[in-house]
Structures are given as structure tokens and as C-alpha cells.
N, C-alpha and C positions, 0 to 999 in steps of 0.2 A: 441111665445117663452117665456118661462119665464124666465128670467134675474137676475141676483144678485144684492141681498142687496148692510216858501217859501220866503229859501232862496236863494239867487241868486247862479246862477249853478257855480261850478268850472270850466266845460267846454264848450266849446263852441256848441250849439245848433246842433245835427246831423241830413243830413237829414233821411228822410225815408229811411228802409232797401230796397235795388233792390232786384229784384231776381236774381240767380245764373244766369239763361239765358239772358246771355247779347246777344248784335246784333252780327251775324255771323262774328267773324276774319277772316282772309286773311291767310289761308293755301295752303300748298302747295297740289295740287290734288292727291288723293289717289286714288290708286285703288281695286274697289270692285274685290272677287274673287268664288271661287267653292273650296267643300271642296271634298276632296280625296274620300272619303268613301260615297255613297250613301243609301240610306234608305234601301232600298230592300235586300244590302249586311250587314246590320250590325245583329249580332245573335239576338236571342227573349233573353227576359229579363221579368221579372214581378214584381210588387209589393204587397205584403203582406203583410195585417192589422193586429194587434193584436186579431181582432173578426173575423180573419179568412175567409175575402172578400179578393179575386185575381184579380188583373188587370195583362192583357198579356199588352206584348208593345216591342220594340225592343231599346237596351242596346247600348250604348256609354258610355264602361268604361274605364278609364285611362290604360294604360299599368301598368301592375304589379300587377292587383286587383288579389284579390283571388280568386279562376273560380267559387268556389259557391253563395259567398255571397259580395255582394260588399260595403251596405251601411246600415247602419240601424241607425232609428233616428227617432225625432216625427213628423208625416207627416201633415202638413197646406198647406193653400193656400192662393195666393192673387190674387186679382183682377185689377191689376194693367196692363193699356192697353200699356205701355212703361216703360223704365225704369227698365228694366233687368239687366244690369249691375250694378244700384246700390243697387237693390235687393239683388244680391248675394254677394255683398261684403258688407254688413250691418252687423255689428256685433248680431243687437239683431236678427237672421237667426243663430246664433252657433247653433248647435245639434239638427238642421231641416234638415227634406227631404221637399222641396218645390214644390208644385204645381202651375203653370201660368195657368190660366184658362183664359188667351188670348190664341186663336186657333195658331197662329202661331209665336215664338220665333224666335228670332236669325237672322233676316231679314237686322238689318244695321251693323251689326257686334262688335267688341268693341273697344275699344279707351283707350289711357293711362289718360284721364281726368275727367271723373267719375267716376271709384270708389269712396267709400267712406272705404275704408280701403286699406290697401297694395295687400289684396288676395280674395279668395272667399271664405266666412266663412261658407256658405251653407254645410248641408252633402249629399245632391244629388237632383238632378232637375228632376220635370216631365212634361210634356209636350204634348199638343196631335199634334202638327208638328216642328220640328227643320228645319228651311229653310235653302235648299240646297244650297244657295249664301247670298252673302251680297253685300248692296252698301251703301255707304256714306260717307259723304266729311272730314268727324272725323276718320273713320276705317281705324285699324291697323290691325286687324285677324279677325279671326271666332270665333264664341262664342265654339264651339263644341272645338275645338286644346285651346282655352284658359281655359275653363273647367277642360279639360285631362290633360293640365300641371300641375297644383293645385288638380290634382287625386279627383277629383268631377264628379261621374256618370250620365250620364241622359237618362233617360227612357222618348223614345217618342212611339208615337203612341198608347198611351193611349186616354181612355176616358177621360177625363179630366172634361168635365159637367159631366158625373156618379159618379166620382170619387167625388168632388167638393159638390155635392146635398147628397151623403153619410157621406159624413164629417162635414156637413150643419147639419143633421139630427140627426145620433152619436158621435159628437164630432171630435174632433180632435184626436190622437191616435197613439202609436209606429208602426213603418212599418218596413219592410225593403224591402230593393232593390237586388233581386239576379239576378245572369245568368239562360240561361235555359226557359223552356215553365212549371216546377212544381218545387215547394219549397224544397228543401231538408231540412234533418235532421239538419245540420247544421246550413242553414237558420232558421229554427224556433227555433231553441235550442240561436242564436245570439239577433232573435226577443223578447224571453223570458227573457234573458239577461239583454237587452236594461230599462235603468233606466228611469221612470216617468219624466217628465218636471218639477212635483213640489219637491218640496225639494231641487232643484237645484240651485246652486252656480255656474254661467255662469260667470259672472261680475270678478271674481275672474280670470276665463283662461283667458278672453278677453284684461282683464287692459295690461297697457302698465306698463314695468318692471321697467323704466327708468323715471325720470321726463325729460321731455322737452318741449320748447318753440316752437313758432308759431305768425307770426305777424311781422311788423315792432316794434323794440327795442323802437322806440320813441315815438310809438303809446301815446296819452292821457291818456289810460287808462289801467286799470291792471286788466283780469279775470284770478282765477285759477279753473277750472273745473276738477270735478273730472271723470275719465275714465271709469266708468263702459261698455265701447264699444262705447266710443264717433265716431261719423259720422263726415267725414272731412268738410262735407259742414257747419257743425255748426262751426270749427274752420275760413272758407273761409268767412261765415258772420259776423262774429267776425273782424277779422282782416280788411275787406272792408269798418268798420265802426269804424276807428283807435281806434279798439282795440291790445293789445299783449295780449296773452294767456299762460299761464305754466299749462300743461296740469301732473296732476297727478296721480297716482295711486288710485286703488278704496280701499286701504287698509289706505291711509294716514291721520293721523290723524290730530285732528279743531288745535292745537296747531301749528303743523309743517306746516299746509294750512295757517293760520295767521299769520303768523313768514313771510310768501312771501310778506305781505302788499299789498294783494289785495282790488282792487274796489269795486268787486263783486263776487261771488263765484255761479260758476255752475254745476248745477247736472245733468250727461247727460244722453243717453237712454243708451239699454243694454240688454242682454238676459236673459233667467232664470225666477226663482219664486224669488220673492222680499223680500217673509218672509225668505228667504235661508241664504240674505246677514245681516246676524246678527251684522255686526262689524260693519256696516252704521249707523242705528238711533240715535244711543249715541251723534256721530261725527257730524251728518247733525243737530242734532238738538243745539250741542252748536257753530255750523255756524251762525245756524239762531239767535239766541240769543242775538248773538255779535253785533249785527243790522248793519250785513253788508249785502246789498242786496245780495239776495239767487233767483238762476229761476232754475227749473227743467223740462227735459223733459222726457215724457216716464219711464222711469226705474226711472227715478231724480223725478218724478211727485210722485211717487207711494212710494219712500221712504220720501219722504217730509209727506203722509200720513201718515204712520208706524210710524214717529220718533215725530209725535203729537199727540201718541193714534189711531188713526185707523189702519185697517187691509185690507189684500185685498184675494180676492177670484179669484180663477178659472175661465176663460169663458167657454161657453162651445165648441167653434172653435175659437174666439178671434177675433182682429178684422186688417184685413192685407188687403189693397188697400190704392187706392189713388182717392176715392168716400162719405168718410164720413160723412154727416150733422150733425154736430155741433152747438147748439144754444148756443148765448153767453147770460146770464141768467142778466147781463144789458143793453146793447142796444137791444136785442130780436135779433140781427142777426143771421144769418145763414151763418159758416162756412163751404166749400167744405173743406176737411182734408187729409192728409196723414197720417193711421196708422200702426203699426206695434205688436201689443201686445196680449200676450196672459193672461194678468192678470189685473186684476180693483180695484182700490180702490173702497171701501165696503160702501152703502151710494146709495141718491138720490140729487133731486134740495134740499131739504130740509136740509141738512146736512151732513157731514163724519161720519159715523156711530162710536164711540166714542170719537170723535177730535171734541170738542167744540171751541177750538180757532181757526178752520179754518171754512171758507164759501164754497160754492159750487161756482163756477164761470162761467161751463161748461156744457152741457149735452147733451150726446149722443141722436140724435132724431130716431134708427132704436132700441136702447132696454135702455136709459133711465139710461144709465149705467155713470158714473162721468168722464167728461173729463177736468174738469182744478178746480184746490182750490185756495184760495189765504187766507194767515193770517191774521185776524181781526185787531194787532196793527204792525206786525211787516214787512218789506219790502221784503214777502215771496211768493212768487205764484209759480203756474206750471201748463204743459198741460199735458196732456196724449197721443195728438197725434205729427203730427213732423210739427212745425211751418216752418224750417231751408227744406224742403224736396223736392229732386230732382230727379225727372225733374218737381218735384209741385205736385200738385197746390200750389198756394201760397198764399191764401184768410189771410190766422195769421203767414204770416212773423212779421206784426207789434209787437208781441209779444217779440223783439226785441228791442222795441222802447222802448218799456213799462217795459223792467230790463236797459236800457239805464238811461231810466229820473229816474227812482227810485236810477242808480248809483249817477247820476249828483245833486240832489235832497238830496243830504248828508251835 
């Protein structure tokens, strides 16, 4: 495939970050259940590519859809063998139809404790079996009724390998989701519609409107991160490592972020094309300047490279699972990664393709492509993929450790 271009701490020594999976609490026993609707009664449904590939399959959509067309949005996948739940509720998922190319979904059902946002940001789920029951000892419902609340369609019994090796092959690509066994007018006319992923300014619907807090008040230390679609589990590692967080808008400016007297300043992940968020580089780069430690992830990674002279390019399906190899370009290791992205800072081992003051620190070992920079003088780095990422792996949680001591390190 070819791929694209010491002085003593203020505070007290933390240990290593845990992971999120701590040992099983003492709940009270739930019980699994069976959902209403079985496979065989629910109507045909299809999904339709822009290059005019059909996949049949049978439709689970929310009450109130409109009987032709239910979903339309650019259609990816991931590989991720668990961890559904916080798939769909991941911010940088806005204005996807999502493909699981795990054979079977929706097996323990969901739970109020993993999301990573308040809802399910996805714009429709595909899948090649929705399981007819759920058990386990965390479930509240079914993924199918949790879905349809949040008016999120999913088409099962698709091919999902065909589907998957297509998308592999011609990219990634607008879809839509309608009722029915053939496309109507409508459908295609909503499919033609349907706006390109790049040029897009996601970061922008996703931020939170409001500034607010997260953390123990007493917490040591002070992050204010900025919101491009931050994931809760990055606020839950924060705070587990007495941090307090003020979690801001992705519009807000280095002055009014400074004026909070932060520690550390974080750039988080996020949906969209990253050249889109024009009103970021100016602001991240006089963050960085301030020499107040700066860590970005994903979305945070990718304008950390914009706002130093580099640029980033398109994948051509991007890169979504939680199977990544990752070489870390100083100790030679090998990270397993959780990603989520559909854009790359532009560049190899050898440099950011016009960001001289940044190093390469990362790289992708399946096409070579940049996954972490760090600033030559100034307390600046980021990753590409999701250190913070749940249900894991968790090989570069320490990358938590390492905007830690660079905070403590002032």
C-alpha cells in the first residue's frame, strides 16, 4: 500500500498510571435478558457506497426514522474484538456509519460506566450478527434499545469481511443506510448530499459549550484541556493521578486558557479533518511557547503538528482498532495501540515534513506513517494513537507519566 508523506519537583513523585480496569467491585447481580424483536422479524435494510456497492442486511431503526432513508455518513471500520460501548460513544466516531468487523456485537450488553461521552456520537452501526441476549455482571440493557433511544440505526447481517476488504481496498467513503431490499431516489439523492470528511470542522459541534471542572478541587495539580471531543477516560486518568482538570472549549483562546493558571495544558482527540480547525494553530502554538507543558492526543497530536509548520494528509481508510504496532524510535519498543483516526501528520522517522523544530518520536510499523512528535527545546510532545484507551490495551498509558514529570520538572 502506499502510504503518505533538575530541579527538585514541586510535587510529590506519582506512581505509575493504572489502568482503567481495576479488580472486579462488589455489585449487586444483574440480570441478563432477550430482546423483543428477533432477527428474522426485523425488515431488510441496505447500505449504499458512494461508488455504488450494495450490501443487503436487516435494519434496526429507531422509531420515527424516515421509512427511506435513515442514516447517511462516511462509512469506516474497526477492529476492535470489545469495547463497543466505548466505540460508539467516542467523539472522534461524529459523522460515521461504523463497521464492527467482530462477527458478533452486543453479547454483554451495556452499562452506565463506560461511555466515554454522555451518548452515542456514531451516525449508524453495521454489523454481521447483533446477539439476541446479553449477560453480564455490569449490564443495564441491550445494546439494540440503547441505540434506538439515541435514534442510531444498525444494519446487521451484513457481510462485514466483504464489506471491510472493500473499504480496505477503495478507501473509506460516504454511505448511506436506508429501509428496504433497493435504494431509492431519495437515498441517493441524501448519499450525493452527504459532505466529504475533509474540510470538516467536527471539533467545533463536539466541544462542550460550557467550561467545567473534573477532579478533586484539592487535587496537586492544575490541567486545562482543551475539548475537541475529549474521551472521559482521559479525564478519569487525570484525576486518579490527583490531577483537577477545567475542561474547555475548542474555541478558547492561549490568553483566557492562561489566565486559569494551569500546570499543563491538554490537547485532546476529536473528529474531522484538522486543516478544517483553523482557529487552533495560532492558540496551541502560543500554549506551547509559554513553556508550559503541552501533551496532545489524536486530534491534540495532529494540531500540535499544523501549529509548528507541518500539515496532514488523508488516510486512505485510516487507522480504527485496538491492534496497532507502534515503534518507539528511542528505546526500539514495540507498542500494541488503540487508534482511532482518519488523518496523519505529513512526514516519516526522519522528520515532520516542514516542522523543523519537531522530532519524530513514533511510527506506525503497518505503513510508516507518524505516530508521536515531540519539540526539540520546548516541553511539547503528542501521540497519534489513544494512550488513555478503554477497554486497552494499555502498552503507552505511561505517556501520562511523561507530561506528569515534564509538569513536576518546572
Amino acid at each position: 500500500m502506499q502510504h503518505p508523506r533538575a530541579e527538585q519537583q514541586r510535587h510529590r513523585e506519582a506512581p505509575p498510571f493504572r489502568s482503567r480496569r481495576l479488580p472486579p467491585r462488589r455489585h449487586p447481580r444483574r440480570q441478563s435478558g432477550k430482546k423483543k424483536l428477533t432477527a428474522s422479524r426485523r425488515p431488510p435494510g441496505f447500505l449504499l457506497l458512494e461508488d455504488g456497492t450494495l450490501f443487503h442486511g436487516r435494519l434496526g431503526a429507531p422509531e420515527g426514522s424516515p421509512s427511506e432513508t435513515v442514516a447517511v455518513a462516511e462509512v469506516v471500520f474497526t477492529t476492535n474484538m470489545t469495547g463497543y460501548q466505548e466505540v460508539f460513544t467516542d467523539p472522534s466516531y461524529s459523522g460515521q456509519i461504523v463497521v464492527m468487523t467482530a462477527p458478533q456485537i452486543g453479547n454483554y450488553g451495556i452499562n452506565t460506566e463506560d461511555p466515554e461521552s454522555q451518548r452515542p456520537q456514531i451516525s449508524g452501526v453495521v454489523v454481521r450478527e447483533l446477539s439476541q441476549s446479553y449477560s453480564n455482571w455490569r449490564a443495564t440493557g441491550d445494546l439494540e434499545t440503547w441505540l434506538a433511544s439515541a435514534k442510531v440505526p444498525i444494519l446487521e447481517g451484513v457481510d462485514t469481511r466483504k464489506l471491510t476488504r472493500h473499504l480496505r481496498s477503495a478507501g473509506v467513503m460516504r454511505g448511506v443506510i436506508g429501509a428496504g431490499d433497493t435504494p431509492t431516489a431519495a437515498a441517493t439523492d441524501a448519499l450525493a448530499a452527504c459532505p466529504s470528511m475533509e474540510g470538516l470542522d467536527l471539533a467545533s459541534r463536539v466541544t462542550t459549550r460550557e467550561r467545567y471542572t473534573w477532579g478533586d478541587p484539592r487535587a496537586s495539580r492544575h490541567i486545562v484541556a482543551y475539548d475537541y471531543g475529549i474521551k472521559r477516560n482521559i479525564l478519569r486518568l487525570f484525576s486518579e493521578h490527583d490531577c483537577r482538570v477545567t475542561v474547555v472549549s475548542a474555541g478558547t483562546t492561549g490568553d483566557d486558557a492562561l489566565a486559569l493558571a494551569p500546570d499543563g495544558i491538554f490537547l485532546s482527540n476529536g473528529p474531522g479533518d484538522p486543516d478544517a480547525i483553523d482557529y487552533a494553530p495560532d492558540t496551541v502554538r502560543e500554549l506551547a511557547t509559554s513553556g508550559t507543558p503541552v501533551f496532545g492526543i489524536c486530534l491534540g497530536h495532529q494540531l500540535l503538528g499544523l501549529s509548528f509548520g507541518g500539515s496532514t494528509t488523508k488516510l486512505p481508510y485510516g487507522h480504527r482498532g485496538g491492534n496497532h504496532p507502534v515503534r518507539d524510535m528511542r528505546s526500539g519498543r514495540v507498542l500494541i495501540t488503540s487508534q482511532n483516526h482518519g488523518f496523519a501528520v505529513e512526514g516519516d522517522e526522519s522528520g515532520v515534513t516542514g516542522a523543523s523544530e519537531l522530532e519524530v518520536t513514533h511510527v506506525n510499523l503497518n505503513d510508516r506513517t507518524i505516530e508521536g512528535l515531540r519539540h526539540r527545546r520546548l516541553p511539547v510532545f503528542g501521540v497519534q494513537y489513544h494512550p488513555e484507551a478503554a477497554p486497552g490495551p494499555h502498552d503507552a498509558v505511561t505517556h501520562f507519566d511523561e507530561f506528569l514529570a515534564a509538569i513536576n520538572g518546572r
